[in-house]
DRENDO-1510 file (C-alpha; in Angstrom, 1 decimal, always signed):
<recs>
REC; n; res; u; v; w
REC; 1; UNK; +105.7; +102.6; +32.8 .
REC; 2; UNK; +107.6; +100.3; +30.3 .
REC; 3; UNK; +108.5; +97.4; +31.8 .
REC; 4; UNK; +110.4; +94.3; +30.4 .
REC; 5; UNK; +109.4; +91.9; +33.2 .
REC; 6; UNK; +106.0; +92.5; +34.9 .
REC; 7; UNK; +106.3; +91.1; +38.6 .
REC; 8; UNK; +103.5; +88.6; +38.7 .
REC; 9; UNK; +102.5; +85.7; +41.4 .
REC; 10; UNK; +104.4; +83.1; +39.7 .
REC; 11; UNK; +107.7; +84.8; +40.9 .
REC; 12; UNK; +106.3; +84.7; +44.4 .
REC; 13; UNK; +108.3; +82.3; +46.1 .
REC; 14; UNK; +105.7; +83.1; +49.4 .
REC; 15; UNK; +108.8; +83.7; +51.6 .
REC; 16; UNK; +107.8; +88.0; +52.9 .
REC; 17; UNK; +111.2; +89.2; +52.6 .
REC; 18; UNK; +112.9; +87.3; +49.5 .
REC; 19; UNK; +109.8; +88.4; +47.3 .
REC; 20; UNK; +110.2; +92.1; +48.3 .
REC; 21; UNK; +113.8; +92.2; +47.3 .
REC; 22; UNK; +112.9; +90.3; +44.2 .
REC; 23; UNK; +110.0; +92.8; +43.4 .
REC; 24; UNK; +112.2; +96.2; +43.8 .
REC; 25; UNK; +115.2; +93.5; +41.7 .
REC; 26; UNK; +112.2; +93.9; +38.9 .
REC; 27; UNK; +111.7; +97.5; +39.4 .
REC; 28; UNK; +115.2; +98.3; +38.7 .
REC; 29; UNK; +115.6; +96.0; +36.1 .
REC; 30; UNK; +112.7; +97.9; +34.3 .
REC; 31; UNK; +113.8; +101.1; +35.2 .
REC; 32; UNK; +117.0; +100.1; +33.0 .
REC; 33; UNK; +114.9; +99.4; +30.4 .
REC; 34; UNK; +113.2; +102.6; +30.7 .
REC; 35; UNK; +116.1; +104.4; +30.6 .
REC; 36; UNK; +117.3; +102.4; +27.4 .
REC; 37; UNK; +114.0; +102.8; +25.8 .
REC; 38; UNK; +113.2; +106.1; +27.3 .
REC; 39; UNK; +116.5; +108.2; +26.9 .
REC; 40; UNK; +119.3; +105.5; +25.8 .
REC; 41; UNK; +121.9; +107.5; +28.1 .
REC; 42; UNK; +124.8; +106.4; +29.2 .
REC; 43; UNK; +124.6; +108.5; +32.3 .
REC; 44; UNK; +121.2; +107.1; +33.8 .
REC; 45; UNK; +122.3; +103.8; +32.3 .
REC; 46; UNK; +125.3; +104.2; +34.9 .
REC; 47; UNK; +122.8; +105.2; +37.6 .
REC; 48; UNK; +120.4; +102.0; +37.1 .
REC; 49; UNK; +123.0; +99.9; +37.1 .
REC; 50; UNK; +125.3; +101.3; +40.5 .
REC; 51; UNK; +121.3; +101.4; +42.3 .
REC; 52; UNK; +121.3; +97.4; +41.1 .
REC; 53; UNK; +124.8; +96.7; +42.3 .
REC; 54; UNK; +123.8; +98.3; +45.6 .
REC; 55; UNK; +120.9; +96.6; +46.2 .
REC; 56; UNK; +121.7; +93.1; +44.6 .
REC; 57; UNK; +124.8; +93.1; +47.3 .
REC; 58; UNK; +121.8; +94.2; +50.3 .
REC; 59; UNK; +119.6; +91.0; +49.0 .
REC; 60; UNK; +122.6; +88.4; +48.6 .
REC; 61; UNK; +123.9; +89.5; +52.1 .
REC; 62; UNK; +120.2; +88.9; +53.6 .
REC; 63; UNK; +119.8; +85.7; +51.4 .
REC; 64; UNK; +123.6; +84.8; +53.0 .
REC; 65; UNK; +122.8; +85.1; +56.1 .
REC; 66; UNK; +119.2; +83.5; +56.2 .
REC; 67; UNK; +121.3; +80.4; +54.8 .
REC; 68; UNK; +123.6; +80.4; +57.5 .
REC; 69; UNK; +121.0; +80.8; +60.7 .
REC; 70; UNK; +119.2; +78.4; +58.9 .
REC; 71; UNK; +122.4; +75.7; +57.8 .
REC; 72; UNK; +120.9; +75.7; +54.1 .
REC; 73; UNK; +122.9; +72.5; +52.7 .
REC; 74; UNK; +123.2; +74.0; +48.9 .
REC; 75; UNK; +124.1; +77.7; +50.5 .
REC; 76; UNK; +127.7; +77.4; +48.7 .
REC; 77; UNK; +126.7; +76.7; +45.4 .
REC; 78; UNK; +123.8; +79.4; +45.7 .
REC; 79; UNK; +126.6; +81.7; +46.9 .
REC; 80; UNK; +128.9; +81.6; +44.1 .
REC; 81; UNK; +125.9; +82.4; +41.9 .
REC; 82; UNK; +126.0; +85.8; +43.6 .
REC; 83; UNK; +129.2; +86.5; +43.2 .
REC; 84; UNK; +129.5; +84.9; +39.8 .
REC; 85; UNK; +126.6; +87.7; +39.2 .
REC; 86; UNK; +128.0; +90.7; +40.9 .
REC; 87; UNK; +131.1; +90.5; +38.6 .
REC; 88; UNK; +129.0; +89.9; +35.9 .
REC; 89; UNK; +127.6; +93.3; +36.5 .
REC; 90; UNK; +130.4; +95.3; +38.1 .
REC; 91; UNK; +132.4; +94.0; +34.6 .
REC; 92; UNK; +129.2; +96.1; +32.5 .
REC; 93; UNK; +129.3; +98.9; +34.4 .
REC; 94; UNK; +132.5; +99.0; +33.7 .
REC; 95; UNK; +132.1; +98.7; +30.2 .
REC; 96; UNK; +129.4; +101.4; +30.2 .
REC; 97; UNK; +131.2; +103.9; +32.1 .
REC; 98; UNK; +134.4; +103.7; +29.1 .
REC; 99; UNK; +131.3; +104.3; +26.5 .
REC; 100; UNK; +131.3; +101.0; +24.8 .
REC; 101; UNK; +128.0; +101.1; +23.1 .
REC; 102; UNK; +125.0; +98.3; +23.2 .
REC; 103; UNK; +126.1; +97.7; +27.0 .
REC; 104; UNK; +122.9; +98.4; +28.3 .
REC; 105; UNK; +121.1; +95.9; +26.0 .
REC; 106; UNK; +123.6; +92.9; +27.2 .
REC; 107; UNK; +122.6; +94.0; +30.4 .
REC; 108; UNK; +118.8; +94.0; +30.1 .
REC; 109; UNK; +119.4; +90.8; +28.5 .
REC; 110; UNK; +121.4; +89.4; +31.2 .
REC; 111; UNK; +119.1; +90.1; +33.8 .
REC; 112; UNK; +116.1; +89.0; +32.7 .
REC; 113; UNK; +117.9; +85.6; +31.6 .
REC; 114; UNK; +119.5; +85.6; +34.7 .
REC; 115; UNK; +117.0; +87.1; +37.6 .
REC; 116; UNK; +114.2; +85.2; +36.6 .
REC; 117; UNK; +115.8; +81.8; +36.1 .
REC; 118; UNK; +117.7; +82.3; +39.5 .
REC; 119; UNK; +113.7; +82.9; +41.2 .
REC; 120; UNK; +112.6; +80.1; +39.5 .
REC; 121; UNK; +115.2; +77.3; +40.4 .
REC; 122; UNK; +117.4; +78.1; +42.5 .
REC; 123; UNK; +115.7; +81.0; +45.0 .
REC; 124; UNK; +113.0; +78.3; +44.7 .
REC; 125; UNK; +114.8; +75.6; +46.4 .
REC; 126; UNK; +116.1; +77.8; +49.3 .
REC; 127; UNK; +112.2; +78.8; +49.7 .
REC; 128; UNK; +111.1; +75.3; +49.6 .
REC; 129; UNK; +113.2; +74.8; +52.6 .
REC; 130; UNK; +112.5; +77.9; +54.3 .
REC; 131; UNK; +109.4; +76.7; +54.2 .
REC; 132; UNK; +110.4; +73.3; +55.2 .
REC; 133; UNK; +112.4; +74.6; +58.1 .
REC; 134; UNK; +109.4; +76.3; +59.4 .
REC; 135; UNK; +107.1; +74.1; +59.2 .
REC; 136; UNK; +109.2; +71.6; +61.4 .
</recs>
């Protein structure tokens, strides 16, 4: 399979169920690129990218509410980095589904920029004090 980001242990963030929703984030992200690479059609483009909107609003809502049983102190600021995302993505599906061209590049680009920075620092700290909260 083609893949644009391989899913490797230094995106584990060693918290079960926020590394399995960032793993199948991956997935999809690659299948994108698969379907860029692969095909370059518009119509699977679509696909990949309504599957991402579905499931990115499934991990933000389980992210959201482990921040609120837990009283995460930064939960707002993490929050409006979802839905600073989801419009981010709802506004190129948008774009693809009028037939601009290129949109599928801008959105591989996107993501990767954006999905593994957001693991690394900021789905980082949340872990850190899941881990925290735990442990206490």
């Amino acid at each position: 399979m083609l893949a644009i980001v391989e899913w490797n242990d230094g995106l584990a963030l060693g918290v079960k169920i926020i590394d399995e929703h960032h793993q199948r984030l991956v997935e999809i992200l690659n299948q994108c690129y698969q379907a860029l690479m692969l095909h370059d059609s518009q119509h699977e483009v679509d696909a990949v990218m309504k599957e991402l909107e579905e499931y990115t609003l499934y991990h933000f809502g389980t992210e959201k509410r482990m921040m609120e049983d837990l009283g995460y102190p930064a939960a707002a600021g993490h929050l409006e980095m979802h839905d600073d995302f989801t419009r981010v993505i709802a506004k190129f599906r948008n774009r693809n589904q009028s037939g601009e061209s290129f949109v599928a590049m801008e959105v591989l680009e996107f993501l990767q920029t954006w999905l593994l920075e957001h693991i690394k620092k900021t789905d980082s700290a949340f872990a850190a004090f899941i881990k925290e909260k735990q442990a206490a």
